[in-house]
C-alpha positions as CSV (number, residue, x, y, z in Angstrom):
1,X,11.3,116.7,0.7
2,X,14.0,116.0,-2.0
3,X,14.1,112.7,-2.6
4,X,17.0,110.8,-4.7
5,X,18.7,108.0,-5.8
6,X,22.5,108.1,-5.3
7,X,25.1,105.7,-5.9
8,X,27.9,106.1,-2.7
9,X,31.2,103.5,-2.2
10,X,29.4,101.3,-4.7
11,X,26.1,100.9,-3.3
12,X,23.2,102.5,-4.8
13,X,20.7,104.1,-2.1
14,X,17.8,106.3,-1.9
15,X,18.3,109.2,-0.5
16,X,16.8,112.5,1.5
17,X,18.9,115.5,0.1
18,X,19.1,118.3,2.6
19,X,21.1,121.0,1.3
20,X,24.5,119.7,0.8
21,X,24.0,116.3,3.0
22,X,22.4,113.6,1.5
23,X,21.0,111.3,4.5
24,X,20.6,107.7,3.2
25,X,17.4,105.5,3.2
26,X,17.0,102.1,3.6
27,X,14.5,100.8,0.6
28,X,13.1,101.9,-2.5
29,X,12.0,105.1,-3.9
30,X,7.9,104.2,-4.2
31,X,8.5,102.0,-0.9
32,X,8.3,104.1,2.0
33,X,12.0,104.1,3.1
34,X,13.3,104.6,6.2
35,X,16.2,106.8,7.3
36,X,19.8,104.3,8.2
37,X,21.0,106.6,10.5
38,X,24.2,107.3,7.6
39,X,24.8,110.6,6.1
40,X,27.5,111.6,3.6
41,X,28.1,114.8,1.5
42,X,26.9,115.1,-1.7
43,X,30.3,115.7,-3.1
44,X,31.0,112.1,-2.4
45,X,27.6,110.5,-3.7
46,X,26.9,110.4,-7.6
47,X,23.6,111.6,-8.4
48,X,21.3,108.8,-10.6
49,X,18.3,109.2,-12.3
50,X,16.0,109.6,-9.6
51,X,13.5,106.5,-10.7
52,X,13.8,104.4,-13.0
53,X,10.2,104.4,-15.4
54,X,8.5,101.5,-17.5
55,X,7.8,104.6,-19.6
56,X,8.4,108.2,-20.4
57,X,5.6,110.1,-21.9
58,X,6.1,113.6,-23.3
59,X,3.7,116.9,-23.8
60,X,4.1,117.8,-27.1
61,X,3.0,121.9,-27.8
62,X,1.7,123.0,-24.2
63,X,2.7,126.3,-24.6
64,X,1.2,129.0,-26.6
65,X,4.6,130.9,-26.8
66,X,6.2,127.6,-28.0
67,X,3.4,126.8,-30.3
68,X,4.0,130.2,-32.1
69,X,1.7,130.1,-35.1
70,X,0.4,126.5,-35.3
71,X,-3.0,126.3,-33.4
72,X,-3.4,125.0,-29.7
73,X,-4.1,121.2,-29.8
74,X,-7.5,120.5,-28.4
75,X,-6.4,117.9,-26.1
76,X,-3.1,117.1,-24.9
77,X,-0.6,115.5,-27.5
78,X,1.6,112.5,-25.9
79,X,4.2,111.0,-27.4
80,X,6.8,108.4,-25.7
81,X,10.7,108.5,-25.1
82,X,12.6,105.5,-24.5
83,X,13.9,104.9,-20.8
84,X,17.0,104.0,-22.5
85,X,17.2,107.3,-23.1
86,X,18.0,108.4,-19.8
87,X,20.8,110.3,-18.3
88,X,21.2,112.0,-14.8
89,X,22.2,115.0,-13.2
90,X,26.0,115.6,-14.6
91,X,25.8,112.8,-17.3
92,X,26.9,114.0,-21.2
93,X,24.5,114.9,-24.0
94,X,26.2,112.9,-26.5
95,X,25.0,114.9,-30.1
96,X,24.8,112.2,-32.7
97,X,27.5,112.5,-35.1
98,X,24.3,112.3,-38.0
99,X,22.0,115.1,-36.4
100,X,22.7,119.0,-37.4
101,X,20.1,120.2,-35.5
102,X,19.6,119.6,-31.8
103,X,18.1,121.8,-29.2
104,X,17.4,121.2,-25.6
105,X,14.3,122.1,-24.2
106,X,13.1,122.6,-20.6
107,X,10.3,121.1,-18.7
108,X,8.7,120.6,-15.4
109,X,8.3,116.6,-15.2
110,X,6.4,114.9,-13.2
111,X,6.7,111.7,-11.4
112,X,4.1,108.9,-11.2
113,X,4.1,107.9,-7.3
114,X,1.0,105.2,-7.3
115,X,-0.8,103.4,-10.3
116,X,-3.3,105.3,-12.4
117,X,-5.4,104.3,-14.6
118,X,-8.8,106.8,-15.7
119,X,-8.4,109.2,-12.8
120,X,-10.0,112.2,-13.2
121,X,-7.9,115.8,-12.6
122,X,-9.4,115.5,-8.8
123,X,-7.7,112.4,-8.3
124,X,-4.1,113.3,-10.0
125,X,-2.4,114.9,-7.3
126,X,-2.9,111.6,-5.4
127,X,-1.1,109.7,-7.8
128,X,2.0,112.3,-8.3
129,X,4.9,111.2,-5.8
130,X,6.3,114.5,-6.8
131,X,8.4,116.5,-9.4
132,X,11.4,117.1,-10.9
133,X,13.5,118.6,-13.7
134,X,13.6,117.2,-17.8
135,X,15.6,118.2,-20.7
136,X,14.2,116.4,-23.7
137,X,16.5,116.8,-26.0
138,X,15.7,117.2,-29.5
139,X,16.9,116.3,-33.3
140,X,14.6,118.9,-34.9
141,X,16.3,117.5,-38.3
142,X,15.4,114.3,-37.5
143,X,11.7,115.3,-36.3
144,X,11.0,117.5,-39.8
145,X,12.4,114.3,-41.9
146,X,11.2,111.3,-40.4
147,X,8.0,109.9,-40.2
148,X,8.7,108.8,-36.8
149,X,9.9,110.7,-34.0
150,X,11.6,107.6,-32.5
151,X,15.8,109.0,-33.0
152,X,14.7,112.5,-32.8
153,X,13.8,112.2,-29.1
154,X,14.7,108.8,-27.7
155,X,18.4,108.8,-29.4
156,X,20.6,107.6,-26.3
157,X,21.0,110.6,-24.0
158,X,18.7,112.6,-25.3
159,X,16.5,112.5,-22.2
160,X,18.0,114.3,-18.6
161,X,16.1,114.0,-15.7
162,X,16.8,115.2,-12.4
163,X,18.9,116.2,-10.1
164,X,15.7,114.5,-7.7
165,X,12.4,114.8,-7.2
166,X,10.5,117.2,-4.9
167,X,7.9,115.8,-3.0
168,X,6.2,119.1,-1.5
169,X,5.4,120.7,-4.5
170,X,1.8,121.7,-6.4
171,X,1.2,121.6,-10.2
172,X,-0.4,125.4,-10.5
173,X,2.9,127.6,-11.0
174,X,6.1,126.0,-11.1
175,X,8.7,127.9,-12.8
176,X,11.1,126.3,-15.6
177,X,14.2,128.2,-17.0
178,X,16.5,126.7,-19.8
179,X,19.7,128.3,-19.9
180,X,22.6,127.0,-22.7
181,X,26.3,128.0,-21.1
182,X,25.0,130.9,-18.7
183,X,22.1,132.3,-21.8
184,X,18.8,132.3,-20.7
185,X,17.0,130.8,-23.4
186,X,13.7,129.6,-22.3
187,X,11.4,131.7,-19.0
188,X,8.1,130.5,-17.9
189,X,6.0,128.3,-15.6
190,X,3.2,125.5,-15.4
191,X,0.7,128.6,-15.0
192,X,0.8,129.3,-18.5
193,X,0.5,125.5,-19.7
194,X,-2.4,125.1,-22.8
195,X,-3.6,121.9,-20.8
196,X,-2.8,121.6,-17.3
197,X,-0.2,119.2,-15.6
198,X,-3.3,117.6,-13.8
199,X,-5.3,118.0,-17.4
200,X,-2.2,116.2,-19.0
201,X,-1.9,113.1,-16.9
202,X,-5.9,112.6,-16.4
203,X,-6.0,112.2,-20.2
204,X,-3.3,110.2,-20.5
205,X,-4.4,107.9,-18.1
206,X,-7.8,107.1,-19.6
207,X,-5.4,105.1,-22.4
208,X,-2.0,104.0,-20.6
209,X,-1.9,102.7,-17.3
210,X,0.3,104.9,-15.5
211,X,2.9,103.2,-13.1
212,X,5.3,104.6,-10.1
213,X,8.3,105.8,-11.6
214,X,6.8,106.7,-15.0
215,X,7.9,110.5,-15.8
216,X,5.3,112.8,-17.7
217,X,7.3,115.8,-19.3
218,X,5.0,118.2,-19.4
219,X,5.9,120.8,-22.6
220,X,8.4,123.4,-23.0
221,X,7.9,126.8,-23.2
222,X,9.3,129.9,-25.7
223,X,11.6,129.0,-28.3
224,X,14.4,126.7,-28.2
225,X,17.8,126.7,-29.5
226,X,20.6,124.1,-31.0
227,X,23.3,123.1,-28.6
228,X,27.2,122.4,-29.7
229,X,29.9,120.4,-28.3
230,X,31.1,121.7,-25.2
231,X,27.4,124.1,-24.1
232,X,26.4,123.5,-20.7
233,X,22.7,122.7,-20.4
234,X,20.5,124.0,-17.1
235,X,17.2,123.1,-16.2
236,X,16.1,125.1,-13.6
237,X,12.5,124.1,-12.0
238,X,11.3,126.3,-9.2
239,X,11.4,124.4,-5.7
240,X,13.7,121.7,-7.4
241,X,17.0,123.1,-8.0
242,X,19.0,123.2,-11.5
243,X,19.2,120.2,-13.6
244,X,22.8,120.6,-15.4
245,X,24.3,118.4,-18.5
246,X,27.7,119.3,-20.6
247,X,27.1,118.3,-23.9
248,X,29.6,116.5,-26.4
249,X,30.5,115.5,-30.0
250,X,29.3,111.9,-30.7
């Protein structure tokens, strides 16, 4: 089931996305909702961010073919993005008028559905409402000079999510293409992961509790590449659909 959050004559709803129709729900996301009985095309709904997160935790290097010569971390390597980084399906990558070197990068994310706190990998799928498609967006100028990585990946924008989550989906092979205007760029799935989507949020639960909504990109794959004013960014996650931001000059 693809389940979003869509805002339609000025209401904001959850919604059940079946192909072109998105059938609205009465309640929240995490709450169980129930179907109103409405229905509208998506062409005249406007996508949100799917859930809104009390955090954003990112996979740093979980792929070998994006780790290229630096050694596989021994355990997976978290770091956080700010919620107010957040933009949805269709939304702008806005490049920071100070940054020279931003890349997109393409990821599998997945979305916290219950609370977790020290679950082991058994226990994860449990506490995974479902998943979805991430673009965490990248100053790699900002990441090689600062001793922070809190403007290279939480700048405003500079986290896409989307276009909604699907619920029916298992952690072992989900594909993830990045494309920049139509150009392949990145190829893979969760298959060839270093640490495991159930690997990642078991270990990261043993030191955050986890809440619904929270999103857990899980690591891009291959090598990236800088994006200009007026690319096209797709995320394409296998069972999800195509997650697809223009990008512009701050």
């Amino acid at each position: 089931m693809k389940i979003a959050r869509v805002q339609v004559e000025g209401g904001i709803y959850t919604a059940r996305i079946e192909g072109d129709i998105a059938h609205l729900l009465e309640g929240g996301v995490f709450d169980r909702p129930v179907e109103m009985g409405r229905a509208v095309p998506l062409s005249a709904a406007r996508l949100l961010i799917p859930c809104v997160p009390t955090k954003i935790i990112a996979i740093g290097i979980n792929y070998k073919s994006h780790a290229g010569d630096r050694p596989a971390p021994g355990d997976p390597q978290g770091f956080l993005k700010a919620p107010s980084s957040l933009i949805a399906h269709g939304e702008a990558i806005v490049l920071p008028a100070d940054s020279t070197n931003v890349h997109m990068e393409a990821e599998v994310v997945a979305v916290i559905g219950r609370q977790a706190k020290g679950i082991t990998e058994a226990q994860v799928d449990a506490h995974v409402f479902g998943y979805t498609a991430g673009n965490d967006v990248s100053a790699r100028d900002w990441q090689q000079s600062d001793l922070q990585w809190l403007r290279a990946k939480s700048s405003d924008t500079f986290a896409a999510v989307g276009p909604w989550i699907e619920t029916d989906l298992t952690p072992e092979a989900i594909s993830v293409a990045g494309r920049i205007s139509g150009r392949t760029q990145q190829d893979s799935d969760t298959s060839l992961l270093i640490h495991s989507v159930r690997k990642c949020i078991a270990h990261l639960s043993r030191y955050v509790t986890l809440e619904p909504g929270d999103l857990i990109y899980t690591g891009t794959p291959g090598q990236t590449a800088a994006v200009v004013a007026g690319d096209t960014c797709e995320v394409q996650v296998g069972g999800v659909g195509i997650l697809r931001n223009p990008v512009r000059q701050g």
